[in-house]
C-alpha positions in Angstrom: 54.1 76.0 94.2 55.1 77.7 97.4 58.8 79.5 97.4 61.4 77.1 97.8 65.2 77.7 99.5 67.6 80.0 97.0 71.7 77.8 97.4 74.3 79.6 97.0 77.7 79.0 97.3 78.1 79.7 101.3 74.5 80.5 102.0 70.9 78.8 101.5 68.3 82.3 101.6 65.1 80.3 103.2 61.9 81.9 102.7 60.1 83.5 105.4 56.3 82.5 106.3 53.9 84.4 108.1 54.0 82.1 111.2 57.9 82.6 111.2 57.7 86.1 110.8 55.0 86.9 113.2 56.7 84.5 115.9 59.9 86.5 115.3 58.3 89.5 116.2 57.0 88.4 118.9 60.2 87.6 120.2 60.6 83.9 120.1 63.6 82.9 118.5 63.2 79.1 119.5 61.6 79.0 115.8 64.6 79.2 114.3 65.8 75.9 116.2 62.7 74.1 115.3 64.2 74.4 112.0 67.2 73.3 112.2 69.1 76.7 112.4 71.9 77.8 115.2 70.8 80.9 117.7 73.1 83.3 117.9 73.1 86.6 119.9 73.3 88.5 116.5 70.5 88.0 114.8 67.6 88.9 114.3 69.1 92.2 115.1 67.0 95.8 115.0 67.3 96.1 111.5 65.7 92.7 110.6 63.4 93.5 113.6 62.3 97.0 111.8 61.9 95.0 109.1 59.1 92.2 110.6 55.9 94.2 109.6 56.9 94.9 106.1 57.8 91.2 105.3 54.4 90.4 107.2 52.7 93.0 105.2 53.7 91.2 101.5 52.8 87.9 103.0 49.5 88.7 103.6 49.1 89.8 100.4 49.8 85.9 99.1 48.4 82.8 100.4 52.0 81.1 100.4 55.1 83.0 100.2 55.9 83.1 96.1 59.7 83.8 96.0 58.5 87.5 95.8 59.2 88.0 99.5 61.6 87.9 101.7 64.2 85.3 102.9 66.3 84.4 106.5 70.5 84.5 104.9 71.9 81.1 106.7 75.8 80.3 106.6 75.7 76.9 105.4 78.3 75.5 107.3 77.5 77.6 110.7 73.8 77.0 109.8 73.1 80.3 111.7 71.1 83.3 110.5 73.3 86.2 109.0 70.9 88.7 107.8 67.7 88.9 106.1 67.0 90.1 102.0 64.6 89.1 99.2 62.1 91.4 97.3 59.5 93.9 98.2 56.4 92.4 96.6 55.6 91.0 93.1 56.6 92.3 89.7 54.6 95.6 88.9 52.7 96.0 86.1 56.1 97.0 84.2 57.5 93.3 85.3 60.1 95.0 87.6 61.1 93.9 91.5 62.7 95.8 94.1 65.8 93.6 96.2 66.8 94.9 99.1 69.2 92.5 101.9 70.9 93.4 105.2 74.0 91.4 106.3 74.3 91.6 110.5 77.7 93.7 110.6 79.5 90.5 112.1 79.5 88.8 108.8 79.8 92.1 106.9 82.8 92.4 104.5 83.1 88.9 103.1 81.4 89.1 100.2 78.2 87.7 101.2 75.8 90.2 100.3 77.0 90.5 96.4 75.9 86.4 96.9 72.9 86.8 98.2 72.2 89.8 95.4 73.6 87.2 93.1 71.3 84.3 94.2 68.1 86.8 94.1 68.8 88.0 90.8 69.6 84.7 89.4 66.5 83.5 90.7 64.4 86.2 90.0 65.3 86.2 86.1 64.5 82.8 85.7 60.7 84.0 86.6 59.0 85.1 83.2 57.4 88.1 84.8 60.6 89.7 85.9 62.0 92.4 83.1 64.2 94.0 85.6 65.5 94.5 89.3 65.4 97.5 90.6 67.2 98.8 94.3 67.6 102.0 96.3 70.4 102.9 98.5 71.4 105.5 100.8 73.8 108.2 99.1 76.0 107.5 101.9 75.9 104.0 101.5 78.9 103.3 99.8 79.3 99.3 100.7 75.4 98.8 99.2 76.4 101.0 96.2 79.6 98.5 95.6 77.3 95.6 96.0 75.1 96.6 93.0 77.7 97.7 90.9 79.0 94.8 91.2 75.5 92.7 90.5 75.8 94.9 87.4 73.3 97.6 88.4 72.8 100.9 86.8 72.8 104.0 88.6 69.6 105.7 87.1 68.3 108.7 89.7 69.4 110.2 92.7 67.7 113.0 95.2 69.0 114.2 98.3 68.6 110.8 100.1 68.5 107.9 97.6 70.4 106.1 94.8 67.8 104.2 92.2 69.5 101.0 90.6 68.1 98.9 87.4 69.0 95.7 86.4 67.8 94.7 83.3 66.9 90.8 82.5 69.3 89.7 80.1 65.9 87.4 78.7 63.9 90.8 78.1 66.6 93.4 76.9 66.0 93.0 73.6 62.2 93.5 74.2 63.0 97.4 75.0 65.4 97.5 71.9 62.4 97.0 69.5 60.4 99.3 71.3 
């Protein structure tokens, strides 16, 4: 069954496809009108831009997106696009997914990235292949770092660059007890 729309609260995280992606890229934005979004001047901005050829590079990999990609963030009541998230790929052989999102910094501060962490982790345990969400962050990213304390993330590395996060599914914890 091909990925379906994530609701939150405020938001609905609708999955991208190839043909949305790639015509994204290209830099047609009338897509997003065809379904039934708002433009605005805002987004996609160059972070969701840089983004394009990885979220094009995991949907290759599939023949329909599977939830384990990546998603457009839309304000429900604005109906526009405020940022971009969703997962790097599917579980790896240890049943774990990387989330990542990016809120455009017009909409930053109001609480809508922790949802759309929320949303994608809610969604992503209810998969029985996910044992765990993982995340990186900048060191210097404090706001990110809030956001995944707050999910309930771990710290569990650092180097010179990066924070690692873990997220263990509530479902599989007691699976590495008995180990």
């Amino acid at each position: 069954m091909p990925a379906q729309p994530i609701h939150t609260n405020r938001l609905i995280l609708i999955p991208f496809t190839l043909k949305i992606t790639k015509t994204l890229m290209a830099g047609d934005i009338g897509i997003l009108q065809k379904l039934g979004l708002q433009l605005t001047p805002y987004w996609p901005d160059q972070e969701a831009i840089d983004t394009f050829p990885k979220i094009i590079h995991n949907l290759e990999k599939v023949t329909e997106p599977t939830g384990f990609e990546s998603y457009m963030v839309v304000h429900r009541n604005s109906m526009s696009v405020i940022g971009d998230a969703g997962f790097k790929g599917l579980p790896n052989d240890d049943g774990e997914v990387d989330i990542g999102y990016a809120i455009i910094t017009q909409a930053q501060k109001n609480g809508y990235g922790l949802e759309v962490a929320k949303g994608l982790a809610s969604w992503a345990f209810k998969q029985p292949s996910v044992k765990a969400i993982t995340a990186r962050c900048l060191l210097d990213n404090k706001p990110s770092a809030r956001v995944l304390e707050k999910l309930g993330m771990q710290q569990v590395s650092t180097d010179v660059e990066l924070i690692r996060w873990k997220m263990m599914n509530p479902a599989h914890e007691q699976d590495t007890i008995d180990c």
